[in-house]
PDB file with SEQRES, HELIX, SHEET and CRYST1 records, atoms N, CA, C and O in Angstrom:
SEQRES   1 A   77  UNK UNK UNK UNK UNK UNK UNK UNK UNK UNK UNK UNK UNK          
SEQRES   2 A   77  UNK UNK UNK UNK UNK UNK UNK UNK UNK UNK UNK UNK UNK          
SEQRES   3 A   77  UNK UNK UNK UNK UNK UNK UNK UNK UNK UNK UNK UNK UNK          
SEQRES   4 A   77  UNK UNK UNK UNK UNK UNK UNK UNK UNK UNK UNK UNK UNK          
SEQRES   5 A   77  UNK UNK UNK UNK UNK UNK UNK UNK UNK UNK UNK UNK UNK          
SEQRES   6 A   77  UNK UNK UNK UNK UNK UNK UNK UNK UNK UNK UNK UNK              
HELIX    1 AA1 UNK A    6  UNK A   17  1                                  12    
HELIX    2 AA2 UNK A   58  UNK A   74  1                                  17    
SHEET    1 AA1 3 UNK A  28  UNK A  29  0                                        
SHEET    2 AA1 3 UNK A  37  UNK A  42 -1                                        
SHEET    3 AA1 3 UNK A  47  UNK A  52 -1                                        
CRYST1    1.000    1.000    1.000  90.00  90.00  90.00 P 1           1          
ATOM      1  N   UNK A   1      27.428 179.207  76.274  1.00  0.00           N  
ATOM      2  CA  UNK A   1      26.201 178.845  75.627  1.00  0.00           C  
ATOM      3  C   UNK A   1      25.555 177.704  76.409  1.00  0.00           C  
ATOM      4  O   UNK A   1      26.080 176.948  77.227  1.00  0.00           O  
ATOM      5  N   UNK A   2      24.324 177.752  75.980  1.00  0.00           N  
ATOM      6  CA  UNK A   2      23.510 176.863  77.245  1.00  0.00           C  
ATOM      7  C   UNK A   2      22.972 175.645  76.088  1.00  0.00           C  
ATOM      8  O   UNK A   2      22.398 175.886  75.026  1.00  0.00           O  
ATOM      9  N   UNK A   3      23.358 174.215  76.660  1.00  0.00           N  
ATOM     10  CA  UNK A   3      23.395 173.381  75.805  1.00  0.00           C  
ATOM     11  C   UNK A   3      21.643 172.357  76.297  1.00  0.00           C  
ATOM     12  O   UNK A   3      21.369 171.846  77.383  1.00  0.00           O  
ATOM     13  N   UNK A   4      21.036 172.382  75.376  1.00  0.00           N  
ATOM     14  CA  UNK A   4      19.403 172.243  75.561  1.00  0.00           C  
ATOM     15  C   UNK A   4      19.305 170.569  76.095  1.00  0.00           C  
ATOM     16  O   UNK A   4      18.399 170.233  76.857  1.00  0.00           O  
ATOM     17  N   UNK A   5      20.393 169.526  75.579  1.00  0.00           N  
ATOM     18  CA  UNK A   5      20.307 168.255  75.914  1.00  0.00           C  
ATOM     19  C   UNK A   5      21.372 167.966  76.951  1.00  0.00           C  
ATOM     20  O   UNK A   5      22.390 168.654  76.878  1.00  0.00           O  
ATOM     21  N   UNK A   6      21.276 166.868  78.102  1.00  0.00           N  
ATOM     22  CA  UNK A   6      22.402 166.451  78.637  1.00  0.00           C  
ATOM     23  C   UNK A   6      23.524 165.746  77.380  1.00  0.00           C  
ATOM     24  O   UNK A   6      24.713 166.041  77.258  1.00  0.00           O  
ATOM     25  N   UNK A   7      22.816 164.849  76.615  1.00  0.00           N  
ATOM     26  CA  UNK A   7      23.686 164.031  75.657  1.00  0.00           C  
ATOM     27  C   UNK A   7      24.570 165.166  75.463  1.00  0.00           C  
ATOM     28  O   UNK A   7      25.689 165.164  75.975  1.00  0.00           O  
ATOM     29  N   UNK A   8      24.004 166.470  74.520  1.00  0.00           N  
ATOM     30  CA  UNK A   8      24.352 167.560  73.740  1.00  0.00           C  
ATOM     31  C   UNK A   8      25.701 168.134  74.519  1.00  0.00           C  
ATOM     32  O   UNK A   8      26.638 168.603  73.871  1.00  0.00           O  
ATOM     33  N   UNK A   9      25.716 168.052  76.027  1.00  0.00           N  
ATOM     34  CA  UNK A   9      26.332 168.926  76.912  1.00  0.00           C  
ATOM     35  C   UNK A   9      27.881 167.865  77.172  1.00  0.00           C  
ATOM     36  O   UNK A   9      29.088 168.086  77.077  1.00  0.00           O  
ATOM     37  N   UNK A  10      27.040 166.670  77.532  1.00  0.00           N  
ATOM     38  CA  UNK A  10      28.231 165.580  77.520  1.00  0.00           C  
ATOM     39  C   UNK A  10      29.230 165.463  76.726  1.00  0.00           C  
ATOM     40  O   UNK A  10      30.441 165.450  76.944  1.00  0.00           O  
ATOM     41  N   UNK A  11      28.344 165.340  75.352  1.00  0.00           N  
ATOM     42  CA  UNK A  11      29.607 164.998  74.345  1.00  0.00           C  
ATOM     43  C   UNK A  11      30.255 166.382  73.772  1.00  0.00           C  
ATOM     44  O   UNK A  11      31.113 166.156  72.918  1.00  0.00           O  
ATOM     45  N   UNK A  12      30.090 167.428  73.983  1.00  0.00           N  
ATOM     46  CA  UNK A  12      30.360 168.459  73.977  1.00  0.00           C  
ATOM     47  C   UNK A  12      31.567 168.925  74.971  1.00  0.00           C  
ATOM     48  O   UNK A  12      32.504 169.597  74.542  1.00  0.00           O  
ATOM     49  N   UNK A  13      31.476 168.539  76.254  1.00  0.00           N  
ATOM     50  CA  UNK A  13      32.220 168.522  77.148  1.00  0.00           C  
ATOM     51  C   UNK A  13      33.648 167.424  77.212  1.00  0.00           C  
ATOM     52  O   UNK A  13      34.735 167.489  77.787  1.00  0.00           O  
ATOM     53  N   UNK A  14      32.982 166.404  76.289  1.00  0.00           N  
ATOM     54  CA  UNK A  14      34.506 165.739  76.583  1.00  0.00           C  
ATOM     55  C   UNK A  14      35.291 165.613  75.001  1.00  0.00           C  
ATOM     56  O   UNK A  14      36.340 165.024  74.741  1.00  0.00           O  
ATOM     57  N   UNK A  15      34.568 166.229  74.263  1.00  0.00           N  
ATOM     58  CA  UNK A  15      35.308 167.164  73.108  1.00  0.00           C  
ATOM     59  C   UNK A  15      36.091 168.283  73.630  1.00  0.00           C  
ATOM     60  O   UNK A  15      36.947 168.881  72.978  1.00  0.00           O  
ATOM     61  N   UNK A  16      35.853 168.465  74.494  1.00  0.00           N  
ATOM     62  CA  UNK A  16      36.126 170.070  75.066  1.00  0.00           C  
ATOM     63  C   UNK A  16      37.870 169.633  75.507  1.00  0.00           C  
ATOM     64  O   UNK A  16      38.944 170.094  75.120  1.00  0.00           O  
ATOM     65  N   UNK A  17      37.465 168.379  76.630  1.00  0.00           N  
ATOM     66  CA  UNK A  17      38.604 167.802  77.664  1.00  0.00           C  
ATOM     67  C   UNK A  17      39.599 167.370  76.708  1.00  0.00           C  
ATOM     68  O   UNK A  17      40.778 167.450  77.053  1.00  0.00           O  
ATOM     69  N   UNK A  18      39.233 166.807  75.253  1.00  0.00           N  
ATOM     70  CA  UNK A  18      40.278 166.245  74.780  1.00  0.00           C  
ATOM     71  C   UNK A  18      40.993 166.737  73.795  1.00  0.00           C  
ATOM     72  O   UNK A  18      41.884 166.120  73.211  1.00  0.00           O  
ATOM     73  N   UNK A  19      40.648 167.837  73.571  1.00  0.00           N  
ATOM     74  CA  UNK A  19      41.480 169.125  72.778  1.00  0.00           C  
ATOM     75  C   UNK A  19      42.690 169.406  73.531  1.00  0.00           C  
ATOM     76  O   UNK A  19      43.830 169.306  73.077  1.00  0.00           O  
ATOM     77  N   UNK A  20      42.283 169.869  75.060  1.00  0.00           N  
ATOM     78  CA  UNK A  20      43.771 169.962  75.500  1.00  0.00           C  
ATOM     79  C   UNK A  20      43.316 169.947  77.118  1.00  0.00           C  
ATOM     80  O   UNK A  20      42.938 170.994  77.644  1.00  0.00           O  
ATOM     81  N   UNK A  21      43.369 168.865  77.765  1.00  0.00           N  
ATOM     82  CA  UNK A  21      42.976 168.679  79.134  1.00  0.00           C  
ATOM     83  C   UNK A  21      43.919 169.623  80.464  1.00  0.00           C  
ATOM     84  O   UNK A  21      43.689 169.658  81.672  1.00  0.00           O  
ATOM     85  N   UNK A  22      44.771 170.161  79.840  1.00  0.00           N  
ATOM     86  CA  UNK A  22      45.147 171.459  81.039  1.00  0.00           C  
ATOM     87  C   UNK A  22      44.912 172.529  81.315  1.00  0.00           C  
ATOM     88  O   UNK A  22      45.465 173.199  82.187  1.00  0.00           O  
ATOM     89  N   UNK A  23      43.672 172.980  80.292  1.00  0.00           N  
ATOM     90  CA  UNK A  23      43.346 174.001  80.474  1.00  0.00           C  
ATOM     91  C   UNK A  23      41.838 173.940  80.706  1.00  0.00           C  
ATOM     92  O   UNK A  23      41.236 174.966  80.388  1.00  0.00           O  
ATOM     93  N   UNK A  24      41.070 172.877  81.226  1.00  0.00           N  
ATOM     94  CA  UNK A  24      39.892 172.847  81.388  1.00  0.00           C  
ATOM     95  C   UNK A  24      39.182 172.977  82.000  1.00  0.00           C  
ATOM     96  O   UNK A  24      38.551 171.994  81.609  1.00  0.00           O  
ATOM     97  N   UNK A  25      38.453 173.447  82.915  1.00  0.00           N  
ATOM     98  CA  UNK A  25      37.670 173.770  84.290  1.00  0.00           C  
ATOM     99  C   UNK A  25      36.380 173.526  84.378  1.00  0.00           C  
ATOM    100  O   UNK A  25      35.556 174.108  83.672  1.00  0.00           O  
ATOM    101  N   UNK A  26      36.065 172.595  85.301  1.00  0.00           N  
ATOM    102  CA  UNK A  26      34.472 172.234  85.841  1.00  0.00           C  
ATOM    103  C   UNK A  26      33.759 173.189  86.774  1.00  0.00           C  
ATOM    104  O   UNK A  26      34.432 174.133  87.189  1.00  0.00           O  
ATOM    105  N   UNK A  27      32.671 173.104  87.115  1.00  0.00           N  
ATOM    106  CA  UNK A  27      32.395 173.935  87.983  1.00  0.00           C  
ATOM    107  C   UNK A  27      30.779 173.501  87.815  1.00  0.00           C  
ATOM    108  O   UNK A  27      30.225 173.402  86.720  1.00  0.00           O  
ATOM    109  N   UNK A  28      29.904 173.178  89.568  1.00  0.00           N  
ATOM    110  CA  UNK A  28      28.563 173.181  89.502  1.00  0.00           C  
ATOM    111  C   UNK A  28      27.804 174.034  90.683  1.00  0.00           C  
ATOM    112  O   UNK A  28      28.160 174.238  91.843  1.00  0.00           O  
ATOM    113  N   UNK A  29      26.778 174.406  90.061  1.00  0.00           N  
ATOM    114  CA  UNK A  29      26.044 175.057  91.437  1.00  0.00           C  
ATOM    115  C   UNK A  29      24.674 174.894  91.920  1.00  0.00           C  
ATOM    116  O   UNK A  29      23.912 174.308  91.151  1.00  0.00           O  
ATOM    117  N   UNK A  30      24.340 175.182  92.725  1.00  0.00           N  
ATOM    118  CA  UNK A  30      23.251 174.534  93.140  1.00  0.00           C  
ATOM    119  C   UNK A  30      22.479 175.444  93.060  1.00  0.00           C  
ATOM    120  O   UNK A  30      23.581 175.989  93.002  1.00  0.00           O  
ATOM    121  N   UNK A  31      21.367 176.546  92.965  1.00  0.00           N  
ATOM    122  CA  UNK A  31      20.440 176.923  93.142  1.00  0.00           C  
ATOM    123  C   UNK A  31      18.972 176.621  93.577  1.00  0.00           C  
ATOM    124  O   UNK A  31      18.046 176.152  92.916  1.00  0.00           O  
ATOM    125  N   UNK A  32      19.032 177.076  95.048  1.00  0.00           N  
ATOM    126  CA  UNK A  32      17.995 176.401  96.060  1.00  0.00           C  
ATOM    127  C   UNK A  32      16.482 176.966  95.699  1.00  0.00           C  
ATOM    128  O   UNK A  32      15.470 176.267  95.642  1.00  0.00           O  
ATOM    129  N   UNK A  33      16.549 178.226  95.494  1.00  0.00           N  
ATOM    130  CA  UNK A  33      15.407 179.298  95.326  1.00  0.00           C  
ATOM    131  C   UNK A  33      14.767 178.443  93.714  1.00  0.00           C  
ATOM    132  O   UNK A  33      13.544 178.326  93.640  1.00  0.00           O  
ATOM    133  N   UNK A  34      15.529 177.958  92.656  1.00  0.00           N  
ATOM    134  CA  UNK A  34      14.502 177.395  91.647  1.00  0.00           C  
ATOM    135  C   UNK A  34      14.825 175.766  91.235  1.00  0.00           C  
ATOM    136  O   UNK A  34      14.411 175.128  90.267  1.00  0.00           O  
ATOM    137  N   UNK A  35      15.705 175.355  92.324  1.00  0.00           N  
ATOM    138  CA  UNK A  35      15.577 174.057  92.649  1.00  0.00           C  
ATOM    139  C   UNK A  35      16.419 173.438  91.168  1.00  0.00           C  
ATOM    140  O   UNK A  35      16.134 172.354  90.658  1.00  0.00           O  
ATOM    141  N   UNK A  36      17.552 174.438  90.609  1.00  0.00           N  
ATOM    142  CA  UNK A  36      18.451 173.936  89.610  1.00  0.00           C  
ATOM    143  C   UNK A  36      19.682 173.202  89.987  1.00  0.00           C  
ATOM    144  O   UNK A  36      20.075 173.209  91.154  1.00  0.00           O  
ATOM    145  N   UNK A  37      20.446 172.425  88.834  1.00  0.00           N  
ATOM    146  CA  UNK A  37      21.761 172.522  89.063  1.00  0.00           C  
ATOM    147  C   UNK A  37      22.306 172.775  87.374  1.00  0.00           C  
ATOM    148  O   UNK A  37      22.119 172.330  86.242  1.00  0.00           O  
ATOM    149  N   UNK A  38      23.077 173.785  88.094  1.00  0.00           N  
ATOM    150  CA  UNK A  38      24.038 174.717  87.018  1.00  0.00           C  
ATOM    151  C   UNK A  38      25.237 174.150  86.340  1.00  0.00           C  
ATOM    152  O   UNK A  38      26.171 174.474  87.074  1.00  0.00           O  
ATOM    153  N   UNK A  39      25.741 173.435  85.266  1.00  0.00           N  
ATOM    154  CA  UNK A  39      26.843 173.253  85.087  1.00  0.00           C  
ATOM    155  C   UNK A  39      27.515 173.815  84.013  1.00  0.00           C  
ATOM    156  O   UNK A  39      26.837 174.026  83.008  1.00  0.00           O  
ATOM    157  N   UNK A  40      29.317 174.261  83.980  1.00  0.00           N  
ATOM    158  CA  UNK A  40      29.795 174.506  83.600  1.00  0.00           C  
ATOM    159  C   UNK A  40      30.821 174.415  83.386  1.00  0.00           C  
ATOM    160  O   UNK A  40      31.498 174.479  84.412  1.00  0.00           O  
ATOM    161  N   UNK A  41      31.663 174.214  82.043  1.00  0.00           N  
ATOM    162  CA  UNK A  41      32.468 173.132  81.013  1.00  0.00           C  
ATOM    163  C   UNK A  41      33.475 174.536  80.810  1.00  0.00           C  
ATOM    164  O   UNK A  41      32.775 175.510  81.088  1.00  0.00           O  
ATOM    165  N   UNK A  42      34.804 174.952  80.440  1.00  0.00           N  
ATOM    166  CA  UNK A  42      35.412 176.063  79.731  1.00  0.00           C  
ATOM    167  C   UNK A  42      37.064 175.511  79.554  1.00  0.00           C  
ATOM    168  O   UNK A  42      37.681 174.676  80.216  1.00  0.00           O  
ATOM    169  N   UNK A  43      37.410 176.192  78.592  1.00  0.00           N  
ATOM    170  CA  UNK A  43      38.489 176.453  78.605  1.00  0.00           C  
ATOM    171  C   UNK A  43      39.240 177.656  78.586  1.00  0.00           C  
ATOM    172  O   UNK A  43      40.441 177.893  78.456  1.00  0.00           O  
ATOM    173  N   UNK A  44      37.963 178.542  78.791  1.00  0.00           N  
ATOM    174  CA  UNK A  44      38.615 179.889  78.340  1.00  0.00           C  
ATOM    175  C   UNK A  44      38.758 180.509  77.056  1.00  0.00           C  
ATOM    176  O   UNK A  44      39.322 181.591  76.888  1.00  0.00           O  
ATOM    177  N   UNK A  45      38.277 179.861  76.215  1.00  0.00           N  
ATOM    178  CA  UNK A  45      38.075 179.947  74.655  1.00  0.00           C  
ATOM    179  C   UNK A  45      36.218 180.017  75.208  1.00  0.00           C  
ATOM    180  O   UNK A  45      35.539 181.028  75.386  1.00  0.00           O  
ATOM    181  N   UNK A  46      35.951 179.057  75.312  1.00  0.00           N  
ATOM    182  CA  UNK A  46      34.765 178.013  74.822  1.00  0.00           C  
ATOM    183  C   UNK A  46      34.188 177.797  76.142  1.00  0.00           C  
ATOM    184  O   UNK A  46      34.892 177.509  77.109  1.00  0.00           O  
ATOM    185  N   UNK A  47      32.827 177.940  76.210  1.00  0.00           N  
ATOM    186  CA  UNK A  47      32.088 177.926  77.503  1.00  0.00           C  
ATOM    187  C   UNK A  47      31.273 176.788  77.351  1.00  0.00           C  
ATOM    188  O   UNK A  47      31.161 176.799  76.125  1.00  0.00           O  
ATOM    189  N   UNK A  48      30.493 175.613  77.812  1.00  0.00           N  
ATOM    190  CA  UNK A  48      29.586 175.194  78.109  1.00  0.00           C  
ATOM    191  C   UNK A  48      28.885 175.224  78.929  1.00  0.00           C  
ATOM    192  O   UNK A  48      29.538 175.176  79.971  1.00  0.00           O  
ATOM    193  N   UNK A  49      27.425 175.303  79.206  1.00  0.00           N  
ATOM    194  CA  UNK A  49      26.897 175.588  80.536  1.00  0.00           C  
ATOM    195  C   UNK A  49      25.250 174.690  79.866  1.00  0.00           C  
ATOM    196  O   UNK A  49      24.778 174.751  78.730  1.00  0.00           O  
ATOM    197  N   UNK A  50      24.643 173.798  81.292  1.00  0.00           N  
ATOM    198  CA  UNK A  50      23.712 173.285  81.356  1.00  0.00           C  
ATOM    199  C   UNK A  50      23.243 172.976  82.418  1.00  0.00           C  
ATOM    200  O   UNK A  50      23.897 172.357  83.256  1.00  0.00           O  
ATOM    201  N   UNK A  51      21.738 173.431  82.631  1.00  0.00           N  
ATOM    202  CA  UNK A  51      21.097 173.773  83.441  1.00  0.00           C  
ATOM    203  C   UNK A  51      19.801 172.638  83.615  1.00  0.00           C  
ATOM    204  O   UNK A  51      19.056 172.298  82.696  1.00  0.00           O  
ATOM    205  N   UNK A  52      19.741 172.195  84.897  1.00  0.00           N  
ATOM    206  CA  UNK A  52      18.722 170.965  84.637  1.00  0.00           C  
ATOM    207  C   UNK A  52      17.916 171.101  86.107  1.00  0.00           C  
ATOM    208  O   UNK A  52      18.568 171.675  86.979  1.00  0.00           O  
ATOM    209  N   UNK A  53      16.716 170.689  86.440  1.00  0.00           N  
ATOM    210  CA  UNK A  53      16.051 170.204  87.332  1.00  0.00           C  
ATOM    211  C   UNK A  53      15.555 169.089  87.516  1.00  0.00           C  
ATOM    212  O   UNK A  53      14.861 168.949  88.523  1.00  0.00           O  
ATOM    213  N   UNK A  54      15.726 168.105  86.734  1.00  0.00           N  
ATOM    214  CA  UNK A  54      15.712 166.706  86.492  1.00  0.00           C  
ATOM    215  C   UNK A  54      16.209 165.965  87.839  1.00  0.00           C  
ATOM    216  O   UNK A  54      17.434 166.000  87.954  1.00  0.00           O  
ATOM    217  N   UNK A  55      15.934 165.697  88.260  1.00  0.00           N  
ATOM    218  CA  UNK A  55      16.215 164.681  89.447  1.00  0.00           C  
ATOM    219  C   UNK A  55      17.003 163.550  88.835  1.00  0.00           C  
ATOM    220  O   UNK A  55      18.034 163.176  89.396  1.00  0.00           O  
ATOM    221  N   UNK A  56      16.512 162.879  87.525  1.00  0.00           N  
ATOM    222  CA  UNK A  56      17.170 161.932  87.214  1.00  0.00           C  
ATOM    223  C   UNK A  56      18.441 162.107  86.641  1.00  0.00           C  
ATOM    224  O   UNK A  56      19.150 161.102  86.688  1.00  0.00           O  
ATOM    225  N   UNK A  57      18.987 163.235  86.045  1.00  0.00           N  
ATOM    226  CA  UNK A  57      20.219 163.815  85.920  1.00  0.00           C  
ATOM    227  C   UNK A  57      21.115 163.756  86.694  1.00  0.00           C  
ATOM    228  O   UNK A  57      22.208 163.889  86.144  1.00  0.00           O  
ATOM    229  N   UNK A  58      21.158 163.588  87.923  1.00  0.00           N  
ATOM    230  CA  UNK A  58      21.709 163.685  89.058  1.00  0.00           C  
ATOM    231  C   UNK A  58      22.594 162.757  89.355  1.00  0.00           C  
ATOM    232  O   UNK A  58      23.593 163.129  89.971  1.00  0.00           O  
ATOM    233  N   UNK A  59      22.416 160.909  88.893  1.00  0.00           N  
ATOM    234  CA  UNK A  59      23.261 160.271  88.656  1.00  0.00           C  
ATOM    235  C   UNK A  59      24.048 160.272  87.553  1.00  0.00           C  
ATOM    236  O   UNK A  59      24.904 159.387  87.525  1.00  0.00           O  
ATOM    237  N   UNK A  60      23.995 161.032  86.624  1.00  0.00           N  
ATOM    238  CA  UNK A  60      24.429 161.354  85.142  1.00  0.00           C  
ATOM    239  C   UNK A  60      25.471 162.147  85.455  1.00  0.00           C  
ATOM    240  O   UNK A  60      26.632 161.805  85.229  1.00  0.00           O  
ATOM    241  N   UNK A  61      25.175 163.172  85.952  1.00  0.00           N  
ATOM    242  CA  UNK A  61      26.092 164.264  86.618  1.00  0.00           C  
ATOM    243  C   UNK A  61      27.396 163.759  87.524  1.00  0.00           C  
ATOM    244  O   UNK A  61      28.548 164.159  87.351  1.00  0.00           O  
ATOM    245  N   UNK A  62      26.991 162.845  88.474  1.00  0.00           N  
ATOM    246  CA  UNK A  62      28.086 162.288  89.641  1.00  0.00           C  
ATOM    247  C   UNK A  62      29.104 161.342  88.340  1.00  0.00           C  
ATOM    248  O   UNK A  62      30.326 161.324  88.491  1.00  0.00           O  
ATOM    249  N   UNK A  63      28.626 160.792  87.430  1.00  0.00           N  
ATOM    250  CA  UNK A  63      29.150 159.735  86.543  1.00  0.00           C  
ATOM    251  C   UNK A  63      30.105 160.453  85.458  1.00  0.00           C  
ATOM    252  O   UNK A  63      31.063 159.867  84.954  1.00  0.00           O  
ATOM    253  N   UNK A  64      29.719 161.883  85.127  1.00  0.00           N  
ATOM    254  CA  UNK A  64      30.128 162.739  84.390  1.00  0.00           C  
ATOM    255  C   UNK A  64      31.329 163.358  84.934  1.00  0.00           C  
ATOM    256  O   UNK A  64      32.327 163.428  84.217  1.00  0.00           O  
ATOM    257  N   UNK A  65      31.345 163.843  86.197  1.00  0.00           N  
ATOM    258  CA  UNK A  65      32.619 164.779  86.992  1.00  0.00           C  
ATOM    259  C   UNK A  65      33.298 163.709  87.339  1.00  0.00           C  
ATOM    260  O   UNK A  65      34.376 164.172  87.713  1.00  0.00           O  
ATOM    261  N   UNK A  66      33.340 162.511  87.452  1.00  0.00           N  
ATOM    262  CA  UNK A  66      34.119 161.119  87.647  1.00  0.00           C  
ATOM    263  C   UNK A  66      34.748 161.153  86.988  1.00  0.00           C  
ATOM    264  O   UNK A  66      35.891 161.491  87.299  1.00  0.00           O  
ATOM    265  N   UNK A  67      34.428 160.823  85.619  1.00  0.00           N  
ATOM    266  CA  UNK A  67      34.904 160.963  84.133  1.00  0.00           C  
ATOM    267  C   UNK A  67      36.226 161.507  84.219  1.00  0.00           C  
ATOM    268  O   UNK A  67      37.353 161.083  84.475  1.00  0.00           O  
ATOM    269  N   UNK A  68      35.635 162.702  83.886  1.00  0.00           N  
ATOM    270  CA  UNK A  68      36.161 163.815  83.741  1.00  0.00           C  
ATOM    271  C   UNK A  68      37.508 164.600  84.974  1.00  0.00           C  
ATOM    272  O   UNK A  68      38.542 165.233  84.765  1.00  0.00           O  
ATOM    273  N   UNK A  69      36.998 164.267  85.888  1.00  0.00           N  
ATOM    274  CA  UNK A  69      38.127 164.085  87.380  1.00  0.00           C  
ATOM    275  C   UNK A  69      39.368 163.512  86.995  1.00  0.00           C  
ATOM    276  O   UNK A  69      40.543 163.806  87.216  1.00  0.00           O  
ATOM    277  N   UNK A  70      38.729 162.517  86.291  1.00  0.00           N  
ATOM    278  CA  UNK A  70      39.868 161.177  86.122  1.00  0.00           C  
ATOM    279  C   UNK A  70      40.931 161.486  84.641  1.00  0.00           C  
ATOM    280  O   UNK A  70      42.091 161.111  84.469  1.00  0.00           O  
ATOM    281  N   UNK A  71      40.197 162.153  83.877  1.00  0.00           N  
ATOM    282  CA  UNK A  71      40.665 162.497  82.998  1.00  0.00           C  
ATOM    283  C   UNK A  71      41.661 163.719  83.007  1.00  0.00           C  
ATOM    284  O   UNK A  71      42.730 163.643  82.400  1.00  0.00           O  
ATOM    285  N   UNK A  72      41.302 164.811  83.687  1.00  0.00           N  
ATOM    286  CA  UNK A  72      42.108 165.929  84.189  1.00  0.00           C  
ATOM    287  C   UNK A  72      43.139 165.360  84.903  1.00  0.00           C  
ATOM    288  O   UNK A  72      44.252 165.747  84.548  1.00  0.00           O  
ATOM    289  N   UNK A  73      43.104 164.418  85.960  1.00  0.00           N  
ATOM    290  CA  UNK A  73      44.317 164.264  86.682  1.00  0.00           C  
ATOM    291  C   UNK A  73      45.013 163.362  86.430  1.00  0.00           C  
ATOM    292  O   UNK A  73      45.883 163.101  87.261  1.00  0.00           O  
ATOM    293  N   UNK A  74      44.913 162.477  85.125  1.00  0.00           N  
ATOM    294  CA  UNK A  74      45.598 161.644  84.719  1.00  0.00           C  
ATOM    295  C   UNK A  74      46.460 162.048  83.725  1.00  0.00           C  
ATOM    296  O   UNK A  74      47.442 161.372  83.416  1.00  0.00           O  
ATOM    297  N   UNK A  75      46.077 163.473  83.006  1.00  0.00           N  
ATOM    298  CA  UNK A  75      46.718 163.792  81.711  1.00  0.00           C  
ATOM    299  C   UNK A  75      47.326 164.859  82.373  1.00  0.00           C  
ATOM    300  O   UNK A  75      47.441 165.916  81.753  1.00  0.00           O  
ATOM    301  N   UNK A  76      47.658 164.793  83.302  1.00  0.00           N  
ATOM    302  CA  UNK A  76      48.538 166.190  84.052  1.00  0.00           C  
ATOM    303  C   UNK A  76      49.735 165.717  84.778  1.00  0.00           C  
ATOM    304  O   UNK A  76      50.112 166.271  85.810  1.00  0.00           O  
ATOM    305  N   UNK A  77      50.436 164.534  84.170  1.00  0.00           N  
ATOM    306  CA  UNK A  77      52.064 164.108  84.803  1.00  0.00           C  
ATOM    307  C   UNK A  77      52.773 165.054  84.089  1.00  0.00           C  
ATOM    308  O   UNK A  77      53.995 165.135  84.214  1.00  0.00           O  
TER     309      UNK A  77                                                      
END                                                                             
């Protein structure tokens, strides 16, 4: 499902991570032709996906997969 706010997508996403952080997968893409970036949150249950052209998103995003980086590889001893 395609989540209409970044807030919406964020806190959504690290609801997602803290249910059970080993089964969680990031994933972003770039699309050049309409100048998007694609993101996507799952566990395989549960999809998140948000789609932005916002330029200003962009530091939101780098601050977000940080997060979240840190969180996956810390809860995986």
């Amino acid at each position: 499902m395609y989540l209409k706010t970044w807030k919406e997508f964020e806190t959504a996403s690290y609801n997602l991570l803290l249910k059970d952080p080993t089964r969680v997968r990031c994933t972003m893409k770039y699309c050049h032709s309409e100048s998007t970036v694609q993101l996507k949150v799952t566990d395989d249950i549960s999809c998140l996906q948000f789609k932005t052209s916002d330029i200003q998103n962009v530091k939101k995003i780098e601050v977000f997969y940080a997060t979240i980086m840190k969180q996956i590889t810390s809860n995986e001893l």
